[in-house]
C-alpha positions in Angstrom: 23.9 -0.8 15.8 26.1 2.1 15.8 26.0 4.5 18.6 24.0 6.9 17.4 21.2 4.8 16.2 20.7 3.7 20.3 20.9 7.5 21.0 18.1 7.8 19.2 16.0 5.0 20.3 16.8 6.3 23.7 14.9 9.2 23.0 12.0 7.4 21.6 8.5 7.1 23.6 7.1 3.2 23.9 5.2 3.8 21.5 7.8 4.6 18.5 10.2 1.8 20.1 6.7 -0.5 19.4 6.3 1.0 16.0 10.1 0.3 15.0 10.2 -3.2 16.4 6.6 -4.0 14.0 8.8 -3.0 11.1 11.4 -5.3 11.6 8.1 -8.3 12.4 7.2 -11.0 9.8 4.5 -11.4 11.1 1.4 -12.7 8.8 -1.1 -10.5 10.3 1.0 -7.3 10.1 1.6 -8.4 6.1 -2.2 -9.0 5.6 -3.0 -5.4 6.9 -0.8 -4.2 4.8 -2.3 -5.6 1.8 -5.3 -4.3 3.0 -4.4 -0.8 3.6 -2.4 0.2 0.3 -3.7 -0.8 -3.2 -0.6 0.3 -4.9 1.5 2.4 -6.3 -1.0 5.5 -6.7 -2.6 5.4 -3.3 1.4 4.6 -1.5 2.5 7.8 -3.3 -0.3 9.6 -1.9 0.3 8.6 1.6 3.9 9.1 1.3 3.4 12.5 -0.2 1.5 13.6 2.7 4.5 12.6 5.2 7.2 13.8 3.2 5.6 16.9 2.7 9.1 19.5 3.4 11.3 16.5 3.1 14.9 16.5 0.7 13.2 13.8 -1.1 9.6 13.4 -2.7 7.5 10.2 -1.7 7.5 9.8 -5.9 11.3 9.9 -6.1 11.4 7.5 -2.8 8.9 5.2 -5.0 11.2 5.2 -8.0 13.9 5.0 -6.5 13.1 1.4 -5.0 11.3 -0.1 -7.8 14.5 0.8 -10.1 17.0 -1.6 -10.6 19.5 0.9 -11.5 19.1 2.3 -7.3 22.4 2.0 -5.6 23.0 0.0 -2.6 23.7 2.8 -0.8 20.8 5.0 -1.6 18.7 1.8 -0.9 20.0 2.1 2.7 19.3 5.8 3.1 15.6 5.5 1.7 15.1 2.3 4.4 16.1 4.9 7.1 13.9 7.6 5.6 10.7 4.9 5.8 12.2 3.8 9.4 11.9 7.7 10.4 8.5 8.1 8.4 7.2 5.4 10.2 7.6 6.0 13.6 7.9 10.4 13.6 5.0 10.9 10.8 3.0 8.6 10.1 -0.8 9.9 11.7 -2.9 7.3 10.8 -2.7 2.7 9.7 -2.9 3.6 5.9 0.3 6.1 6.4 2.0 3.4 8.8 1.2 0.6 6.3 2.9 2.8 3.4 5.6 3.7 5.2 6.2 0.2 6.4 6.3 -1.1 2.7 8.2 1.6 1.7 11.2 -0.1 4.6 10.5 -3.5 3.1 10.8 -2.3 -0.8 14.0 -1.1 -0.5 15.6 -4.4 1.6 13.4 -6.4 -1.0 15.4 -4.3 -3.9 18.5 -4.5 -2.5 18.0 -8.2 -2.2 16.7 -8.5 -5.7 18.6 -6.2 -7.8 22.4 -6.8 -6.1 21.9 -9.8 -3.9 22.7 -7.4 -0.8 21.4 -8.3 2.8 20.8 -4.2 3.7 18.9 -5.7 7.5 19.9 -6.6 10.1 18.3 -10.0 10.1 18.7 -12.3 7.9 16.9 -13.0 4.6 16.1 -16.5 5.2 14.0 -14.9 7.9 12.1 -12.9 5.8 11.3 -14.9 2.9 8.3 -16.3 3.5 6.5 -12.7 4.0 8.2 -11.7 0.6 6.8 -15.0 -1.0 3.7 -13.7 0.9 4.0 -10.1 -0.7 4.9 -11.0 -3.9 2.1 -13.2 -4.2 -0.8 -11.5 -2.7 -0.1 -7.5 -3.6 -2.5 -6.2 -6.3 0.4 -3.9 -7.6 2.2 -6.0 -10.2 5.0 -3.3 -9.4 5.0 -3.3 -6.1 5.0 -8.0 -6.3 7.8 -7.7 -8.6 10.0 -6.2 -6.0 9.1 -9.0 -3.7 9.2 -11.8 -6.4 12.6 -10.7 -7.5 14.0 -10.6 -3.9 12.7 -14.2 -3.5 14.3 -15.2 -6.7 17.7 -13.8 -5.9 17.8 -15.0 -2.5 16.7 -18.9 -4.2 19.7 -18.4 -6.1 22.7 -17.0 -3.9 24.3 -18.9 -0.8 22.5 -18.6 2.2 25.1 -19.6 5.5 23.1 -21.8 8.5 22.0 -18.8 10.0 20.3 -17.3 6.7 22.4 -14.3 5.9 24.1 -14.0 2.7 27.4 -16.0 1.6 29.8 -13.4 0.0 
């Protein structure tokens, strides 16, 4: 973690340092609200639009962004930051949480799926078996496809003992 990035979480109250640390959680019950809280694409844009509002980037170019395959590495890392930020700073009520909390998981699922890239911190076998979870249980054929994909890739590239990604 660079040195910036603890500046900030110095600055954060207990309850965004709570919020950030849920993101990074594989938790089943944090992945069952989810699915409970956005239905899919539609309804995530809305919630998105309504914390991005004034933001470089639109919550439908954020949305596009991660479900296309053509989405740089790099910009996949940006848009996990954004949905880090919208998370904790914006988000006013579950449903925007949950959107925002997909959003972070989208584009690590995209990076993993479309160019076998580890863009976390922890490692993908780690978070497997809430993709298999995701891909298999969101309504949004979209949205599972991310997921599927990232399980997919990460069946077929070498993982080291620790889980993270063989170059």
């Amino acid at each position: 973690m660079s040195d910036l990035e603890i500046s900030r979480l110095d600055h954060c109250t207990g309850r965004q340092l709570k919020e950030l640390l849920e993101l990074a959680s594989t938790d089943e019950k944090t992945a069952r609200n989810w699915l409970l809280e956005i239905g899919g694409l539609e309804q995530m844009e809305d919630l998105l639009t309504e914390m991005c509002a004034g933001a470089p980037q639109s919550a439908g170019e954020l949305l596009r962004a991660v479900c296309s395959p053509d989405t740089p590495v790099e910009a996949l890392v940006s848009i996990k930051s954004i949905a880090k930020r919208l998370a904790v700073a914006a988000a006013g009520s579950p449903a925007q949480h949950a959107a925002a909390t997909l959003l972070y998981h989208l584009s690590i699922a995209s990076a993993l799926g479309c160019h076998a890239r580890n863009i976390s911190s922890r490692e993908v076998a780690a978070r497997l078996p809430l993709y298999r979870n995701l891909a298999s249980e969101l309504s949004d054929d979209v949205l599972a496809g991310i997921f599927e994909k990232a399980v997919s890739s990460a069946s077929s590239v070498d993982l080291d003992a620790g889980g993270r990604i063989v170059s």
